[in-house]
C-alpha positions in Angstrom: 4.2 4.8 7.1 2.7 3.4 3.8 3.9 0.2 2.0 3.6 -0.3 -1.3 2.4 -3.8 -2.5 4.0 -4.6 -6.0 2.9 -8.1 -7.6 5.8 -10.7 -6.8 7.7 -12.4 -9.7 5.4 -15.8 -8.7 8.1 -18.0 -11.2 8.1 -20.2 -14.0 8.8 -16.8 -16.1 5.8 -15.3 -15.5 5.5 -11.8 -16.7 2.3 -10.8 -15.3 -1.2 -11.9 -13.5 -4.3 -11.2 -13.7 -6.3 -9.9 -10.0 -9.0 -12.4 -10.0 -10.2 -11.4 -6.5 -9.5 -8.8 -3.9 -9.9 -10.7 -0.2 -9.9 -7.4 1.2 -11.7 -4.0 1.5 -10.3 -0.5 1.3 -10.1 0.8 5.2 -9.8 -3.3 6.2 -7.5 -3.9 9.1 -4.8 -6.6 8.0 -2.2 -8.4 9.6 1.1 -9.4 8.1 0.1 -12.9 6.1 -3.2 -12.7 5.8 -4.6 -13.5 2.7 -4.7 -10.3 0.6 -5.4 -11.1 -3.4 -5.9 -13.7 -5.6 -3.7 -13.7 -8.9 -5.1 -16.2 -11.9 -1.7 -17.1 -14.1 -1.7 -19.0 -17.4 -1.1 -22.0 -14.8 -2.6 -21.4 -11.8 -4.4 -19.6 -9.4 -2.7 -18.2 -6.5 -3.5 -16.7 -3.7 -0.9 -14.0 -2.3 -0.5 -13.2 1.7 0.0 -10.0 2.5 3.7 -8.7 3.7 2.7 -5.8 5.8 0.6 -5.6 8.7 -1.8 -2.1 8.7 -4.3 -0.9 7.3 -5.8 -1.1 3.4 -5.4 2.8 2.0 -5.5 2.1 -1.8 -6.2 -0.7 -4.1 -4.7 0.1 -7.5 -5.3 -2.7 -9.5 -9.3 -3.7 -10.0 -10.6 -7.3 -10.4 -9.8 -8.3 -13.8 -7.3 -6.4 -14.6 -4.1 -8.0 -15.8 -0.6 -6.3 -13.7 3.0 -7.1 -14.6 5.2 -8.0 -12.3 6.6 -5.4 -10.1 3.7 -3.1 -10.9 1.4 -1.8 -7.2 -1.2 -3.5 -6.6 -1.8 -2.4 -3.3 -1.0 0.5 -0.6 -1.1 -0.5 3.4 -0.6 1.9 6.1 -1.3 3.0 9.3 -3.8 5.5 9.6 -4.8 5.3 13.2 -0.9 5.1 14.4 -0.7 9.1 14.2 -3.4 10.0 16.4 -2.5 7.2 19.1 1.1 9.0 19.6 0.5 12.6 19.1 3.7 14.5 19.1 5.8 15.8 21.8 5.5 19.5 23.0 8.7 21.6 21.6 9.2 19.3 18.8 8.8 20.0 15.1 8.6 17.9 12.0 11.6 18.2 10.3 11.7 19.9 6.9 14.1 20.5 4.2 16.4 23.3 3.3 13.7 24.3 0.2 10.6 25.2 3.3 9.1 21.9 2.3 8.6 18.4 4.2 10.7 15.5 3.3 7.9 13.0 1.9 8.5 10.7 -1.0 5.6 10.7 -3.8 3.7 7.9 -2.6 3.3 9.4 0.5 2.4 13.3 -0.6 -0.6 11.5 -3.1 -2.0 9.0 -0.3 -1.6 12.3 1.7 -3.4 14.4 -0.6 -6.0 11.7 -0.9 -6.8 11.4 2.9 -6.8 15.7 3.2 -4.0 15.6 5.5 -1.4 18.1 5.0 2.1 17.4 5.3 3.2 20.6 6.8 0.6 21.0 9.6 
């Protein structure tokens, strides 16, 4: 399942930061606290760990670019996790009463981006 990385409210009323430096790749393998970004303030530069262990799908926010807090800044999945347990013969996914599979938005676009299709 994807995670969605939002910037942290880093105190001192801080309403945004600027993403001086990624520490890691799209595709990178990462575990939970390892360092992730760097984020320059009007005091300080920080450097954030990441929460999630997985992998790196998406990185929303360039270098340079200044991000309020709460915005994504990163997604982190696992992409090898669904061909490691393939699913049981007999079972189904489960869909919704509309034909279509329950997915939030996050997941159909990183879907969509990847060319996987959610009702295989």
């Amino acid at each position: 399942m994807a995670q969605a990385f939002k910037l942290p409210d880093l105190g001192e009323g801080l309403t945004e930061g600027e993403v001086s430096r990624w520490l890691v790749a799209v595709g990178a393998q990462i575990a939970e606290d390892d360092p992730l970004v760097e984020i320059q303030t009007d005091k300080a530069t920080v450097e954030i760990p990441s929460p999630y262990a997985g992998t790196v799908l998406e990185i929303l926010v360039p270098e340079g670019e200044v991000a309020p807090v709460g915005a994504v800044l990163v997604v982190i999945g696992e992409t090898a996790r669904a061909n490691r347990h393939p699913a049981e013969a007999g079972t189904s996914p489960s869909h919704s009463p509309g034909g279509r599979v329950a997915a939030t938005p996050l997941v159909r676009r990183i879907a969509q981006e990847l060319g996987v299709a959610l009702a295989a």
